[in-house]
Structures are given as C-alpha cells and as structure tokens.
C-alpha positions in Angstrom: 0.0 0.0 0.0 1.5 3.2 -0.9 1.6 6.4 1.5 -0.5 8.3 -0.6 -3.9 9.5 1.1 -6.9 8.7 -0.2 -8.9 11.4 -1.1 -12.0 11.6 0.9 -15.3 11.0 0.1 -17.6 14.1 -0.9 -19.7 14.8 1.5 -23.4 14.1 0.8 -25.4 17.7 0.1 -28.3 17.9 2.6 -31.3 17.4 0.8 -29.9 13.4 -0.4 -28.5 12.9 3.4 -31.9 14.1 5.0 -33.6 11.3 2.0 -31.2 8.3 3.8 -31.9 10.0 7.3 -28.1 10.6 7.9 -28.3 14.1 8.6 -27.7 15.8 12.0 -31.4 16.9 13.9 -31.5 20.7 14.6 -30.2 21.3 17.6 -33.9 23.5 18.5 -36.5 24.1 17.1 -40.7 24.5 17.3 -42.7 22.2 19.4 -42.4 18.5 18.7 -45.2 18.6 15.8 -42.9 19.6 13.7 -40.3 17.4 12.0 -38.6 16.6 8.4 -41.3 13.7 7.5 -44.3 16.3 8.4 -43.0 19.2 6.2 -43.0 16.9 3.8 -46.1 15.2 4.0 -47.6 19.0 4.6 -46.1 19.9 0.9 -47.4 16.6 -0.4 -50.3 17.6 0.1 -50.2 21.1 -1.0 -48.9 19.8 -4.5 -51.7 17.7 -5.0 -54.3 19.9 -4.2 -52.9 23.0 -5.9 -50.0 21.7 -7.9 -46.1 22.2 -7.5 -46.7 26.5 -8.5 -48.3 26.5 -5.0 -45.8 24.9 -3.0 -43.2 27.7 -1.0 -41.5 27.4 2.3 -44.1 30.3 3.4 -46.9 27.9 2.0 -45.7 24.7 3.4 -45.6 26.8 7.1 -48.4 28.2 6.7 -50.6 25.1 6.3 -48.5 23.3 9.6 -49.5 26.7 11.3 -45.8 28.0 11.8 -43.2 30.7 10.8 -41.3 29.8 7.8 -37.9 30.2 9.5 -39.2 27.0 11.5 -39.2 25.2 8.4 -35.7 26.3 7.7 -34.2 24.7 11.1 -35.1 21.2 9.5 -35.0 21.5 5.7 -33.4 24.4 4.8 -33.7 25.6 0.8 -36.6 24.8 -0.9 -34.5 22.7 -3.7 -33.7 20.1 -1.0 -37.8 20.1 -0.3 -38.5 19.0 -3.7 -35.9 16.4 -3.8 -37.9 14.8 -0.5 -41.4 15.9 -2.1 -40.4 13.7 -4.9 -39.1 10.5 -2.5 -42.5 11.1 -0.7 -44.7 10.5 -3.4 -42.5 8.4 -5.6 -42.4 5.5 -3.0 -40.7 2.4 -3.2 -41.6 -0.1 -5.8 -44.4 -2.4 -5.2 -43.5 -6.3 -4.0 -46.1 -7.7 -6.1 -43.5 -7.0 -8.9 -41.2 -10.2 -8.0 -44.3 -12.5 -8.2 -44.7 -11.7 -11.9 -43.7 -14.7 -14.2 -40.6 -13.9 -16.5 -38.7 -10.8 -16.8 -41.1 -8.9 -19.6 -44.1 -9.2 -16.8 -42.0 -7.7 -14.2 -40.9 -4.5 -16.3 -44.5 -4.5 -17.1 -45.9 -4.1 -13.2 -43.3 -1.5 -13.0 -44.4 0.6 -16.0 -47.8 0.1 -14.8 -47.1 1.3 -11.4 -44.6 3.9 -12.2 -48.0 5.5 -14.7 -50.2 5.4 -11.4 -47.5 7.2 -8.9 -47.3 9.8 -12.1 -51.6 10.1 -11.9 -51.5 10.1 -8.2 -49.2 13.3 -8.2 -49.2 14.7 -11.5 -46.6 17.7 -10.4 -43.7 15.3 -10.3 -43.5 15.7 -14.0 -43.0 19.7 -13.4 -39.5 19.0 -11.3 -36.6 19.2 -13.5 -34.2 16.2 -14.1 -30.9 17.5 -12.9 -29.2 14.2 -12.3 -29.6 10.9 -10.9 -31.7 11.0 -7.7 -29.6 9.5 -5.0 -32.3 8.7 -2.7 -33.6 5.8 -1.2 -37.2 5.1 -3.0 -35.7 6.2 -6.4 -32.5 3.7 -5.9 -35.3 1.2 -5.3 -37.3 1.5 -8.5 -34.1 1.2 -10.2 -32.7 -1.7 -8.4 -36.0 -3.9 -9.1 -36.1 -2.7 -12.7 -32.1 -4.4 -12.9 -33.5 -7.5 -10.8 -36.2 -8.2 -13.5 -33.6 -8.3 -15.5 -31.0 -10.6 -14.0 -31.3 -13.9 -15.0 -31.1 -12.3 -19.2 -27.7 -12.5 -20.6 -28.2 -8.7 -21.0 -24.5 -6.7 -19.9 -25.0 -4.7 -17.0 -24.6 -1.3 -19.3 -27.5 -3.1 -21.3 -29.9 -3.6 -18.1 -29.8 -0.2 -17.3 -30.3 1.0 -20.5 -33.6 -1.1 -20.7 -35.0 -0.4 -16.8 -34.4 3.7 -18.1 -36.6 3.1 -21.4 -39.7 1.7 -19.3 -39.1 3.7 -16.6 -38.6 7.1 -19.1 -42.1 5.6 -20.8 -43.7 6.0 -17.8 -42.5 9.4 -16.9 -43.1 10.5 -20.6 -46.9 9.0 -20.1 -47.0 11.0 -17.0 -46.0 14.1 -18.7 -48.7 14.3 -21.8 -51.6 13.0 -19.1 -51.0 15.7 -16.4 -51.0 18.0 -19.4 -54.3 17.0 -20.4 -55.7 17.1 -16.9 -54.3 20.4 -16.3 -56.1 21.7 -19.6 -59.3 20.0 -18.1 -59.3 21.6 -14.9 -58.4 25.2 -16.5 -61.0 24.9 -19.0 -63.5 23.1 -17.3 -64.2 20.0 -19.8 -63.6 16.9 -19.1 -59.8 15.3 -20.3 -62.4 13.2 -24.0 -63.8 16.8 -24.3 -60.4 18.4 -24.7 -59.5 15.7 -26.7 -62.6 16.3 -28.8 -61.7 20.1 -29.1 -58.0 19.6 -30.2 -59.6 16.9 -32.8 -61.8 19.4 -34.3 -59.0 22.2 -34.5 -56.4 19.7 -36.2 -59.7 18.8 -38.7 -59.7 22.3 -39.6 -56.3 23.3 -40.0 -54.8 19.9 -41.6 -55.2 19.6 -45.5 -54.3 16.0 -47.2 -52.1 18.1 -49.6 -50.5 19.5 -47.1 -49.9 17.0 -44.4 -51.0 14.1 -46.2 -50.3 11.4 -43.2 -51.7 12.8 -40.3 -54.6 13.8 -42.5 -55.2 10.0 -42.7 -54.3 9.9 -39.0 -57.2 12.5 -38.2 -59.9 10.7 -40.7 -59.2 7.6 -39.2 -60.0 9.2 -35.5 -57.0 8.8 -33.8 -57.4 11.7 -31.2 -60.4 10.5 -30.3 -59.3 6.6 -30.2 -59.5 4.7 -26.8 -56.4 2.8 -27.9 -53.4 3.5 -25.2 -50.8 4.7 -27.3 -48.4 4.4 -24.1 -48.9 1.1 -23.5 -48.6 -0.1 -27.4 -45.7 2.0 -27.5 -44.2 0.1 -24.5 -45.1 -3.5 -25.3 -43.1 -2.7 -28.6 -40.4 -1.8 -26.8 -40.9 -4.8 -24.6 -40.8 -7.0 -28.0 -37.5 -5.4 -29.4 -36.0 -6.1 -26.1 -37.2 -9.8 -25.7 -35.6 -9.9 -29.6 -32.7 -8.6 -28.5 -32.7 -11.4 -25.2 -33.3 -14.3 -27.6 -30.4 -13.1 -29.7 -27.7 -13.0 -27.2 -29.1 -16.3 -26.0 -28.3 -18.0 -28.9 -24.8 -16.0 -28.7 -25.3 -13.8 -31.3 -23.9 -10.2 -31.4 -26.1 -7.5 -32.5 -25.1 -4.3 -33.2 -25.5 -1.5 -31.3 -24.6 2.1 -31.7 -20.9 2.4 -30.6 -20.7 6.4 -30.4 -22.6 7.9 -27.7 -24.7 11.5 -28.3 -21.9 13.8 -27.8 -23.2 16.8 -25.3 -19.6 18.4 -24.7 -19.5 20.3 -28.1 -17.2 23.2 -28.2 -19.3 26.3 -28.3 -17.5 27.4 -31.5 -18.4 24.1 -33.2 -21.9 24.2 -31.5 -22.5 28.2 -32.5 -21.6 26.6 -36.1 -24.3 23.4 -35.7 -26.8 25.4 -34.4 -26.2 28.6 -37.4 -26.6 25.9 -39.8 -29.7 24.2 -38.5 -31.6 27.4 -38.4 -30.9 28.1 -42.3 -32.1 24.9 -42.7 -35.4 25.1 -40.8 -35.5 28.5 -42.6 -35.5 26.5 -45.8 -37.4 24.0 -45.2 -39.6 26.9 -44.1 -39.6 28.8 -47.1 -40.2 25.6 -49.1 -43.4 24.3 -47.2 -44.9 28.0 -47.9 -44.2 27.6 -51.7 -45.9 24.7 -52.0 -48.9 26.0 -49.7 -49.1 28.5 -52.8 -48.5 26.2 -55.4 -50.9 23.9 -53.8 -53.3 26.9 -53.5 -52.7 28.3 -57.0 -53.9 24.9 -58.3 -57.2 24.6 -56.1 -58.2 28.7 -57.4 -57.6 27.2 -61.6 -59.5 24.5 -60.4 -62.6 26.8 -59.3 -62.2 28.9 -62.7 -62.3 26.0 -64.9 -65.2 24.4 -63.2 -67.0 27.9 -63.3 -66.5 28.5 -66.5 
C-alpha cells in the first residue's frame, strides 16, 4: 500500500442525506409537531391539491401553522424540499413485482405502477431532471427494474439501459396525461372533451395536400381513439427487447450504436451546428410555404375552370 492518502469522500449535500436519514437533527426548534417527515407530507399535500406552482417554504408553514424560519431549522432551501417531495410521493416499488412470471411481466408491473404514482401526483413531472436522484425510494425503483432483468444474458450497461426506457415511458406517459388534466381543470371540460376540441382544431387546420399522413391519422380518428398509445408503445419496446434477449441467447452479437450523443461540443463548433440548422429550418420553411401556394394556386384554376 502506498503512503499516498486517499482522497476523501464528498460529503453528501443535505437534501440526499436528509432522504437516507443521515443528517444531524437541529439542535432546536418549534414544538415537537414539527419534523422533516411532516414538512414533507404537509407539501405533499399542498402539490396535489394545488399543484407544485403552490408549494413555498411560506406555504408549506403556513398550512402546519408556523413561521417559515421554522421550516428552515429542518430543511433548509426549498431545492432540498422537492428532492424529498419527490421521495415522498415516488415511493418504493411495489413487491407484487417479483411474483410476476418472467422478466417482460415484471418491467410490465413497473411501467404500470410507475404511470399510477405519475396520476397520483401529476406535479412530479413539473420538477426538473438535474441528475440521478440518489435517494432511497428512487434507488429502489431502479434496483428492481435491474433485478427483473437478471437472469437475461443482458450486460449490466444493457440492463440499465432497458429499466431507463420503461421507466422514461412511464414518466413520458406521466408528462402528456398531467398536461391534459391540467387543460381539463383550467377549462372546465372533461380530459375526452379536450381531446374532442383539439380533434376538431387539427380537422380544420390539416389539409391531405399539405400533411398528407396525419390527414389520414385524423380521418381515421386517432385523437379521439380509446387505444393506449403508451402502452402499445411500451409492449413494442418490450418486444425489441425480448428480440434482442433471444439473440444474445443463442450468442449472437447485435449491433449497437458504438458512439454515444456527444453533449460536450465546443461552443465554437456548437454556434456553427446550431447557425446551420436554423438556415435549414429557414429552408425547409420557405419551401413548405411555396408549396402551400403552389398547392393553393392549383385549387383557385380549379374553381375557374369548373365555373366556366
């Protein structure tokens, strides 16, 4: 062993050690009603009722009936609050997951029950992704997304990247129904209705000539469709994956992409990339209105020649 010292570990920023209940108590504080695990469940509750816009230290003391410099002796920013809002209502994974028969029908309760913690508390969609959540519940839900996978000949880097496409489904489901909900309770209608109403405005606004696929999308009633596209979309992924199982069973290799989506591009090179992607768009811009008129021109020779 050499003499050189080993670095030391970082330490763990407040919000994650509070999650693991690692950090130190405050050493006073209000009366004994108050703790980390009731701010919490206080803001819980506020986000569900009124959604995350509504939730503030002030708010959250407010509702437990103290001063907001109370709250700050147990949790003190409001960033480390969400992190804990989001443990709260995420939860741990449920059991009934292991009973499930074969690796497909576990990732399948998790998906499933994932989509319900996202119904439940439709504001967790609103909190930014700014990392991998260290915490206890969300370790959890990944941990028994890589135990369904286990006993596949899947590499590690390959079960991971499978338990984040169901579990990125789910969130993604989460997303576009809390947006539909939210348009419900603004408006007044009922989540079909809206669906209705942005069915009509797309009928009106899409021409075949124009759009010639989601015109056939529209006539064939596909806003208005009780199929769940969420659940096709993640049985399909399901299949590929079970494809994919099958293939490295049998000791095949299939291909992957090696080169990874490369985020660290110099702000020169990216000004460049960006520069050029606008005069494209611009382009394709400028094109999609010529044919509008083109398209337009042709319909108004059409009228003449009939009238005539």
């Amino acid at each position: 062993m050499s003499g050189t010292e080993l670095p030391e570990p970082p330490e763990l920023p407040r919000g994650i050690a509070l999650a693991w209940g690692v950090a130190a108590n405050p050493q006073r504080g209000p009366k004994r009603e108050m703790s980390v695990e009731r701010i919490v469940e206080a803001a819980v509750e506020l986000a569900d009722a009124e959604g995350i816009g509504a939730v503030s230290m002030a708010a959250v003391a407010a509702r437990l009936g103290f001063t907001p410099m109370s709250l700050y002796r147990y949790v003190s920013a409001k960033d480390d609050l969400l992190l804990l809002m989001q443990e709260e209502a995420v939860g741990p994974p449920p059991e009934e997951f292991r009973a499930q028969d074969g690796w497909r029908a576990r990732l399948r309760t998790l998906f499933e029950a994932q989509a319900r913690t996202y119904l439940e508390h439709p504001w967790l969609v609103a909190l930014p992704i700014t990392g991998a959540p260290v915490t206890p519940n969300s370790s959890a839900w990944l941990d028994a997304a890589l135990e369904s996978l286990a006993e596949t000949p899947l590499a590690e880097t390959e079960r991971v990247a499978v338990a984040l496409a169901i579990m990125g489904q789910a969130r993604w489901f989460g997303m576009v129904v809390a947006g539909y909900e939210s348009r419900a309770r603004e408006s007044g209608a009922s989540a079909q209705e809206v669906s209705e109403r942005e069915a009509e405005l797309f009928d009106r606004v899409v021409t075949a000539e124009e759009f010639p696929a989601l015109r056939r999308a529209i006539d064939a009633g596909v806003f208005t469709a009780d199929d769940d596209p969420f659940r096709f979309a993640v049985e399909r992924i399901l299949d590929g994956v079970e494809s994919y199982v099958e293939a490295r069973s049998r000791g095949e290799e299939r291909p992957t992409p090696s080169d990874p989506i490369d985020a660290d591009l110099d702000l020169a090179a990216d000004k460049k990339v960006r520069e050029a992607g606008r005069a494209v768009r611009e382009a394709e811009k400028a094109l999609r209105a010529a044919r509008k008129a083109q398209r337009q021109a042709l319909r108004e020779a059409r009228e003449r020649v009939r009238s005539s």
